[in-house]
N, C-alpha and C positions, 0 to 999 in steps of 0.2 A: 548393808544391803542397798544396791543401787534403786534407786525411786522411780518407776515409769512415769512418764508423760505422757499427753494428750493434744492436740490443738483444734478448737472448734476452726470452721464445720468439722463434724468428723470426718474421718476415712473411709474410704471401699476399696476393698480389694484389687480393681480391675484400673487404678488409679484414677478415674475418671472422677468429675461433680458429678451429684445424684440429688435431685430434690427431693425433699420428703416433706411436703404440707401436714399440718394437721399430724403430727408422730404421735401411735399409739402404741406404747410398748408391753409385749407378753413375755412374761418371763415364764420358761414352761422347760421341764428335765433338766435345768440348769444353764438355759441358749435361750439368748432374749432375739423376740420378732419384733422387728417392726411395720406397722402397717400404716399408710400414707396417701394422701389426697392426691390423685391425677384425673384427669378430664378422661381417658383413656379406661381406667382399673384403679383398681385397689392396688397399692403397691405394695409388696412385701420385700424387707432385706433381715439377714440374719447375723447374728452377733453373739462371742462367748465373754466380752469382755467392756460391751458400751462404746469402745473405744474405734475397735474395727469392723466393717462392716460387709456384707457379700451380698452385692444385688440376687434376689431369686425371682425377678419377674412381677408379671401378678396375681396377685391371689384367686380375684373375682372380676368377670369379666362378662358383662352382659349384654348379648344383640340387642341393638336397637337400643342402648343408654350408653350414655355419657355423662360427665362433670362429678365423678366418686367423690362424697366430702366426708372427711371426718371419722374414718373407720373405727373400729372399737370392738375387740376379742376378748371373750372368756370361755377358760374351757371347765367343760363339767362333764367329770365320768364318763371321758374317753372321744364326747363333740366336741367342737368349737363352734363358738356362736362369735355372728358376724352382725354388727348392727353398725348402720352405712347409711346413706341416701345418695339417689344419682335423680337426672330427667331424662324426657325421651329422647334420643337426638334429634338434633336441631331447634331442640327447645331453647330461646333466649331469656328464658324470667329464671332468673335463677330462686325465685318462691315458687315455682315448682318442684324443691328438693323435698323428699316427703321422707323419713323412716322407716327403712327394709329388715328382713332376718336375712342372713345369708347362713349354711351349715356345712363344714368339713369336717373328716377325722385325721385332714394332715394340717398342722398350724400353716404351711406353706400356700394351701389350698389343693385342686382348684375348688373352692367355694360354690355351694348351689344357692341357689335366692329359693327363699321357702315361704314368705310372708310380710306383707304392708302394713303397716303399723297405724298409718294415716293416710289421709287426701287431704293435708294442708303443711303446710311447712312447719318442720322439724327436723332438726341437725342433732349434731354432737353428741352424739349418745354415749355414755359412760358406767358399764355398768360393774356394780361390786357386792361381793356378799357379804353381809354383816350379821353375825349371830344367828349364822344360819339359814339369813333368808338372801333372796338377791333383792337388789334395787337397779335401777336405772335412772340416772341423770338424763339429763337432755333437754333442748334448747325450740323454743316455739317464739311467735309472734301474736300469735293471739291473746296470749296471758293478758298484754300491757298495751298490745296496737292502737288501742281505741283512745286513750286515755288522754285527758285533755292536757294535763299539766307537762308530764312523762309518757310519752310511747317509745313502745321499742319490744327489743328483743329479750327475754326472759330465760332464766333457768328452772327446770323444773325436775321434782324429783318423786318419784312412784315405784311401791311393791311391782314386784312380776309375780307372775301364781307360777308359771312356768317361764322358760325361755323365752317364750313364744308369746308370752299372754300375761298384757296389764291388768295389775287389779283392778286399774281406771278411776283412782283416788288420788289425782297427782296433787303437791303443794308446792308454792314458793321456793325454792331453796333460795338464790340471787337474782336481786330486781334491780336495775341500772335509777341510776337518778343524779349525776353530778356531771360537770360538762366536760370534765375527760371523756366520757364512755357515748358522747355524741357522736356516730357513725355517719347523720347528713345532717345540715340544721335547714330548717324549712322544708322538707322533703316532700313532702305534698303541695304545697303551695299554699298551707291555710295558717302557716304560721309556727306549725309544731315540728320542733325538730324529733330526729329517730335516736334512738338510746339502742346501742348495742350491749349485752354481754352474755355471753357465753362461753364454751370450750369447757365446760365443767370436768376438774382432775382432782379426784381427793388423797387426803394423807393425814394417817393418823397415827399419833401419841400419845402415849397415856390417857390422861382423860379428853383429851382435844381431838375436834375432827374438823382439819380443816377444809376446804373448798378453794380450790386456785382457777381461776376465769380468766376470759381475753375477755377485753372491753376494745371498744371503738372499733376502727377497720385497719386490715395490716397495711394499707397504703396508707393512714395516716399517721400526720408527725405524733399524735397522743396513743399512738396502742399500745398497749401496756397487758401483760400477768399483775392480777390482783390478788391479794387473797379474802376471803371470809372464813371464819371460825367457831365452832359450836361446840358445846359439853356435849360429850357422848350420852348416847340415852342405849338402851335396850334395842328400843326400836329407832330405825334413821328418821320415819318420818313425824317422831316427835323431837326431832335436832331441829332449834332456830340458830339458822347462822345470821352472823355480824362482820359487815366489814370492816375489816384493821385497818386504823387504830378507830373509826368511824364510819358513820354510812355517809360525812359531808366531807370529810377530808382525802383529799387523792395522795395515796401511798403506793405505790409501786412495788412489785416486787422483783420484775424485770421489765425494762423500756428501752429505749432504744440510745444508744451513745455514738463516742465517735467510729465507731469500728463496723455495731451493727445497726440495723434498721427492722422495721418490723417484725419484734421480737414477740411469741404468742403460741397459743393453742399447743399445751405440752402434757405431758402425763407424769408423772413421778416415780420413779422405782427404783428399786433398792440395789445398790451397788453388787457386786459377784460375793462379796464378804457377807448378803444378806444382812444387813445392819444400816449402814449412810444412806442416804437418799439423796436423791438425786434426780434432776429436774432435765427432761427430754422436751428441748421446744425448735421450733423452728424461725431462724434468722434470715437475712440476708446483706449482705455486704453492701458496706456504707458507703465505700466506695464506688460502687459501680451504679450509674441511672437509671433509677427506677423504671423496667418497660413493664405497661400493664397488658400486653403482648406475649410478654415470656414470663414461665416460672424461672422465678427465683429464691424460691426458700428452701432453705438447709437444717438440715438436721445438729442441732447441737447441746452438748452439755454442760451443767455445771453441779454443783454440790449445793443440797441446800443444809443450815443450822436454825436450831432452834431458839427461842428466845422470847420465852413467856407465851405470851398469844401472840407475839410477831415469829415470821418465818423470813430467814434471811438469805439471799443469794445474792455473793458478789459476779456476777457477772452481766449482761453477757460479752462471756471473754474471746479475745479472737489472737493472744499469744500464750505459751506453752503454759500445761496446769499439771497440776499433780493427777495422777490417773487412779480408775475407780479403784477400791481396794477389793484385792483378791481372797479368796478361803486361807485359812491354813492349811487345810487337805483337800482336796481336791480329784474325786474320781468319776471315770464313766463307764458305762457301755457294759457292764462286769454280768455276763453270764453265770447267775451261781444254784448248782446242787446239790453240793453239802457246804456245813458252815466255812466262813470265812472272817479272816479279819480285817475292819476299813481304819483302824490305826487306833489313836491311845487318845483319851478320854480328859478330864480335868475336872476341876472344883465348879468352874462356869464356862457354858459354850451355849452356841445355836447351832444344831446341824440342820441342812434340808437332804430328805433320802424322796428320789424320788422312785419308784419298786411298781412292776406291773409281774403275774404268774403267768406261766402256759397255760391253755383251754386244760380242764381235765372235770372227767364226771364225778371226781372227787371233792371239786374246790379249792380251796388252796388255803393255806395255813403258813406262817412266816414271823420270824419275830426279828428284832435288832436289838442285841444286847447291850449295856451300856455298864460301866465300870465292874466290868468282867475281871473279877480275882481268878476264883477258881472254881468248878463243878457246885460248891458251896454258897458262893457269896456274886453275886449277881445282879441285876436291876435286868427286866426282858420287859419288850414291848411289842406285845403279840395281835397281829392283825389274822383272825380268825372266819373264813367267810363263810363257811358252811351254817356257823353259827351265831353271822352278822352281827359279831365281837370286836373291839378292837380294846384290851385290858392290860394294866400296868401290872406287873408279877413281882416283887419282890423278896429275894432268895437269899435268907443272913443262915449260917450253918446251916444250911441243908433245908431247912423249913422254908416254902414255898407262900405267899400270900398276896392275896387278889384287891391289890391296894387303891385301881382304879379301872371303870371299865363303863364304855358308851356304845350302843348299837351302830352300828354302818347305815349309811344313809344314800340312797340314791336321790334322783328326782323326782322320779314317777313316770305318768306316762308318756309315750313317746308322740313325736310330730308327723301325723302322717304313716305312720308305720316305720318312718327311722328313727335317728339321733337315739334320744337314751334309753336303757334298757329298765326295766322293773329294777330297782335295789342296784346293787353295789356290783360292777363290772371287776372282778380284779385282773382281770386280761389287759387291760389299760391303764396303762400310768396312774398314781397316785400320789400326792407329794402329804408325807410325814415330817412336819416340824416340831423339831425336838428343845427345848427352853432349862438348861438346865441352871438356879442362883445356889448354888452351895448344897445343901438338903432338899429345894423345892423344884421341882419338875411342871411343867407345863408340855403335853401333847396336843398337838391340833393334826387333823387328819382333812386334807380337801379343804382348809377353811370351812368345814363346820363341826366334825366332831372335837369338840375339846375336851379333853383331862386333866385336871390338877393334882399334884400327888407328893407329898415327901417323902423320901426315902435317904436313911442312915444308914452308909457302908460301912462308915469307923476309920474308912481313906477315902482321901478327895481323885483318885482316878484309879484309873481301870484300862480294859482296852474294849475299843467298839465292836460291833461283831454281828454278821446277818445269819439266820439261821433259818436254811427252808425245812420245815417238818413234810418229808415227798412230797416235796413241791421242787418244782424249777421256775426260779424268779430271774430277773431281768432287773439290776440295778441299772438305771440310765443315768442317775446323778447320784452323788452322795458329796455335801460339802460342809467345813467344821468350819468354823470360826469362834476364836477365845474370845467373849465378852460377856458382860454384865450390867443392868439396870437395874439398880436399886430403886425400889419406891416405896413411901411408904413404912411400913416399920422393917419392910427387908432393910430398912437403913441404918439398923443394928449390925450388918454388914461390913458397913462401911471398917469397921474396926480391922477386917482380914487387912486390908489394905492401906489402912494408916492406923495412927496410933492418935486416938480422936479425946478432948477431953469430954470431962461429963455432960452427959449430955439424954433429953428421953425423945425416943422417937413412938409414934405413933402414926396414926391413919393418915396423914398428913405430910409424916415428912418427920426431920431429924432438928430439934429445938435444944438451942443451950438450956441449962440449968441456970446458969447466970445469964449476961448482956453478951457472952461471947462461945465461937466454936472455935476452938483450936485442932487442929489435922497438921500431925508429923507424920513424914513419912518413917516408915520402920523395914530394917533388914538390911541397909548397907553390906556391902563386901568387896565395894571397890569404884574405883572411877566410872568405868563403863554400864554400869546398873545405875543409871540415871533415873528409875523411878521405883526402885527396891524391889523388881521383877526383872526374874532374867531370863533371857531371848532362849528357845527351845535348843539344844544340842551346842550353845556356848558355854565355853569357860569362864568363870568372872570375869579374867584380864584378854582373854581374846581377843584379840585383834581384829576390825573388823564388824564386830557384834555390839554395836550400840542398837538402842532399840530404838523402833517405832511405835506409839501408841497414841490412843488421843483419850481424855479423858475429859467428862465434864460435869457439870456441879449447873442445878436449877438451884435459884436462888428468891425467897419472897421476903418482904419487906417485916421486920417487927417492930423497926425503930428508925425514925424518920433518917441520923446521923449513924448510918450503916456503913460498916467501910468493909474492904477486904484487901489483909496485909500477907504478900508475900514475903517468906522466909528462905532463906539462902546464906550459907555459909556465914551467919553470925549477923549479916544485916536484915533489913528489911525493904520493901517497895511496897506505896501505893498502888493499889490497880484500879480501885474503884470506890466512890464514894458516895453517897447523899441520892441514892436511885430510889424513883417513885414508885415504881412498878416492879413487877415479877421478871427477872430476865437470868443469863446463863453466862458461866464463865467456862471455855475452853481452853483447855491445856493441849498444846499438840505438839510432840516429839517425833519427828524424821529423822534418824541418824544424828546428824550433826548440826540437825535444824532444830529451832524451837521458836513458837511461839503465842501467844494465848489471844482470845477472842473474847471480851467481858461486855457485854449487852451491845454487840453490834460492832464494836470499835476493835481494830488487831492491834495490838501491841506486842513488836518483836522483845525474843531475850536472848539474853547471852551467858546463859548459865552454866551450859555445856560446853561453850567456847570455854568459859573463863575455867572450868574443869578440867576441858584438855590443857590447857596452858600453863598449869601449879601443878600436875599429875595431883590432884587430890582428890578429894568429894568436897572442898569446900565452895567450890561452885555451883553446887548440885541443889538443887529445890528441893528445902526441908519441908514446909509445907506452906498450909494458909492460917488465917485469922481471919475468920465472919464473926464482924461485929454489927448486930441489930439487922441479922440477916437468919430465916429458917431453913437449912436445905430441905428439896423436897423431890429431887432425884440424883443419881449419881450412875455417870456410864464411864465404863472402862474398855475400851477393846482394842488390844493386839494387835 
């Protein structure tokens, strides 16, 4: 299968450059928006793919202001909320930018301004829901201004009760202090230089949430994406974050090279495959003279990996990349009144469905079935609104059982008489994330209803399947993708997928029983099954049909002379030895590409060449050896 490519800046459709300051990305019925800093508006452009992009104008657009910085969308139960800041026109202090609400019900706009948040300067707002509740990031000068040692610009982070309304209990999130993140030095004239950071973007894994910030100013030669990182708690605002690898050491996670220059203020979101992640910042080209006259920043991307409490992106790149990866399935727009089928099912996936009903004074009622045998034997997941249900059903011969189920959840009241409704709108878009590891099901509905549930069909697929109970729904998105995260004692798993020696896993992670883990691969049947899974509708010897996957392995330290030995065709290689800390080995097969990622460093193979080239499997990656190493997660995705 031929591999798409990319090249930063991105593209727009009408061929032209297009700046986009400050890029905030929504990904909403499966079409990511972007919204962008102009002096002018809020800019907004539209994308199914990261890649390509289609100016639509601007979103919001205000008499009598100018200088839009730093926009930031979330939609909830059918709004969008817009948290911006602009000045009046003709205002030159640019510490007149204060924090606004803006409210549409098209992600496009045109947006209405509904609310001031402050009368003193405040940028960057970022807001996300976690466990149900929202928070909002965002960036002041008051926190630090005064401070003799360090002043500057601060991150701060605070509950909202609604949209519209802070609890008014903000904390620290990231405080600048090292002389990268210096923005002017002497800036007042008494001596104290200014400490910038902000752009607050978060991204989280398993137990890590991290925090990625611009420090300094994008005209200077030091501005940089940082990151900071904290253990996930219940609540965000008991997260203390720390910058990687320290709060005295300057780390980078993107700066500027020979290609780009003021690289910064980006968001993260998840590739079309719903799984990669992937870093949206804005650049500009290194070759061309800096005018502080004209915009010149660009929208662009890269891929970010993971690696212990370090997050890694090589970029920013300005020649041809691998492009974001796509669903397996992939559908829209599907008008449906009686059942139908969205395709065939597996042992592990993630779909997102996104589903909105027609007005009716009946309500509406809707399930999506999942490893549908037959009338008999079934898994349904019934979003119920009359009786602000949403319940897991489990159906083994014929016997029906209500194996998990949480209430629908609105916001409450509305702003002004608009925006959200009392409880649960189902006239409006809803996105349903489906999590399926072998037996264990995870539902989340909206990012906040979640259900956990296992269910035993007796076979690892089925086919998918929506079903309106008189209702007429609106599928706007539906998208699969095969993968799985093991963590934890799901790393009993791991077994489906190699042939692992002894070994106990627990809350933690997967521990030899002796000094070492050994993982073979298992299920050969031919040269072209390079990692003992074979590609959907190929033959073993097809032609053509070498797979793609990426696979990876978190790694923690048990024994200071850790090593991990690659196995192939009767030899072996070193990949890594004597590591201090906790970090990650990546396995990644393109066709007829290969090659691995082990705590930061790429190391090309040729495993698959030397396959093609004997017509045999003794090329082919048998497995590894961790020695004085505990795994403590494992992904696998298609």
């Amino acid at each position: 299968m031929e591999q798409k490519s990319y090249q930063n800046p991105v593209g727009f459709s009408d061929g032209r450059r297009h700046t986009n300051p400050d890029p905030y990305v929504l990904r909403w019925c499966g079409t990511y928006y972007c919204y962008a800093t102009d002096e002018a508006g809020v800019k907004v452009s539209v994308s199914e793919d990261l890649m390509s992009w289609e100016d639509r104008g601007y979103a919001i657009r205000e008499e009598e202001f100018q200088d839009y910085w730093a926009p930031a969308v979330i939609y909830l139960n059918g709004s969008f909320y817009m948290y911006y800041s602009n000045v009046p026109s003709g205002e030159e202090d640019c510490h007149e930018e204060s924090l606004k609400l803006a409210v549409s019900k098209n992600p496009e706009g045109p947006f209405q301004w509904k609310r001031n948040f402050f009368d003193k300067f405040s940028i960057d707002a970022h807001p996300i829901l976690w466990n149900g509740k929202l928070y909002l990031f965002y960036s002041v000068n008051d926190w630090m201004g005064t401070g003799e040692r360090v002043a500057g610009t601060s991150i701060l982070a605070d509950e909202m009760k609604l949209p519209w309304e802070f609890a008014g209990n903000p904390k620290p999130a990231v405080l600048p202090g090292i002389p990268q993140e210096i923005y002017a030095k002497n800036r007042f004239g008494d001596g104290r230089d200014w400490y910038t950071i902000e752009g607050a973007a978060p991204v989280v894994r398993g137990n890590r949430f991290w925090l990625l910030y611009s420090a300094n100013a994008y005209v200077n030669v030091d501005y940089y994406i940082g990151t900071a990182v904290a253990r996930c708690r219940e609540t965000l605002l008991d997260m203390v974050w720390k910058k990687f690898p320290n709060d005295y050491t300057w780390h980078p996670l993107l700066c500027r090279n020979e290609d780009v220059e003021g690289t910064g203020h980006n968001t993260v979101v998840k590739a079309p495959n719903m799984v990669d992640e992937w870093i949206v910042y804005h650049g500009r080209n290194a070759e061309e003279e800096l005018d502080p006259e004209r915009e010149q920043r660009e929208m662009r991307i890269d891929p970010l990996y993971f690696n212990g409490n370090e997050l890694l992106c090589f970029g920013p790149t300005a020649d041809p990349q691998e492009a974001p990866a796509m669903p397996e399935i992939r559908l829209r727009n599907l008008e449906v009144q009686e059942r139908k089928m969205l395709g065939e099912s597996g042992p592990y996936y993630v779909i997102e469905l996104w589903i909105s009903a027609k007005p009716s004074h009946c309500g509406a009622r809707y399930s999506i079935l999942g490893e549908y045998q037959d009338e008999n034997n079934y898994l349904e997941i019934e979003i119920f609104t009359g009786q602000q249900q949403i319940s897991a059903i489990s159906c083994v011969r014929g016997i029906r059982t209500v194996i998990g189920q949480e209430r629908l959840e609105g916001v409450g009241k509305a702003l002004d008489g608009e925006g959200l409704p009392f409880g649960y709108d189902e006239t409006v878009p809803h996105l349903l994330r489906v999590t399926r590891v072998f037996e264990h099901y995870t539902a989340v509905l909206d990012e906040r209803c979640e259900m956990h549930f296992t269910y035993f069909s007796g076979r690892e697929s089925g086919t998918m399947e929506i079903v309106p109970y008189f209702t007429e729904v609106t599928v706007h998105s539906y998208d699969l993708t095969r993968t799985v995260m093991l963590t934890g004692k799901e790393l009993q798993y791991l077994g489906r997928f190699y042939g692992v020696s002894p070994c106990v896993a627990d809350d933690v992670g997967l521990a030899a029983s002796g000094r070492e883990i050994v993982v073979e691969r298992i299920g050969y049947a031919g040269a072209k099954r390079t990692a003992g899974h074979q590609i959907s509708g190929c033959s073993e010897n097809e032609s053509g049909c070498l797979e793609s996957y990426t696979e990876m392995f978190s790694l923690d330290i048990t024994d200071g002379e850790n090593q991990i030995e690659l196995l192939s065709g009767g030899t072996s290689r070193i990949l890594a030895q004597g590591k201090k800390t906790e970090f990650s080995l990546y396995h990644i097969v393109r066709g007829e590409r290969e090659w691995f990622l082990v705590d930061g460093e790429r190391i090309e193979g040729d495993l698959i060449k030397d396959a093609e080239e004997t017509d045999s499997v003794s090329g082919l990656l048998d497995g590894f050896i961790f020695r004085g190493l505990k795994i403590t997660e494992y992904q696998y995705i298609e």
